[in-house]
C-alpha angles and dihedrals in degrees: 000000000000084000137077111348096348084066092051100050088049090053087048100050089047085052090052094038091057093051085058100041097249127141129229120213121188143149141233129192099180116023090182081067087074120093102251087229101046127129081231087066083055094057101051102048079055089067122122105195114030120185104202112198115185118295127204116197121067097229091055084050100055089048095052088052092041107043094036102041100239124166100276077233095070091057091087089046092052090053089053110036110139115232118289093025122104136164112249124214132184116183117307100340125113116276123255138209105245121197117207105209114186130208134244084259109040086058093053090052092047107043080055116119113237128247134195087237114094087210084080088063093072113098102218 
């Protein structure tokens, strides 16, 4: 999708959505999927606020450092995060270990099994 002219309609409607002031959220799970010369890769590195959760494969690693700029330091870290940590980084500042710490609640929501019946979506 990242690649050919899917790459190309998703640069143009950032492009777009900038002009309007509206954000774009999306999520990759393996950077190193997307064409090296794509107008996709132009895209991300265009973005202002990255969450970075672990990767785990060497060649997803090099192109976070490369493409966003991080402290070549933080490459081991990236490769060994535990889960719910990330590194954060906003614009060009350095990037920063974030710790997601959930709630008791948010745990019992979550650890919830799901069910077809929106009724299990209210929080009591």
């Amino acid at each position: 999708m990242l690649g050919g002219p899917g790459g190309k309609v998703i640069r143009s409607k950032s492009k777009l959505s900038r002009g309007l002031g509206v954000s774009i959220v999306s999520a990759l799970h393996h950077i190193s999927d997307v064409p090296a010369g794509s107008e996709a890769i132009a895209m991300i590195k265009e973005a202002q606020t990255l969450h970075l959760f672990r990767q785990e494969h060497d060649d997803d690693i090099a192109d976070c450092v490369r493409y966003f700029n991080l402290e070549r330091s933080n490459a081991a870290a990236l490769g060994n995060l535990p889960q719910g940590d990330h590194l954060l980084k906003v614009g060009t500042h350095k990037e920063i270990r974030v710790q997601h710490c959930r709630t008791s609640r948010e745990t019992a929501f979550t650890a919830k099994p799901c069910s077809n019946s929106c009724a299990s979506l209210l929080i009591s």
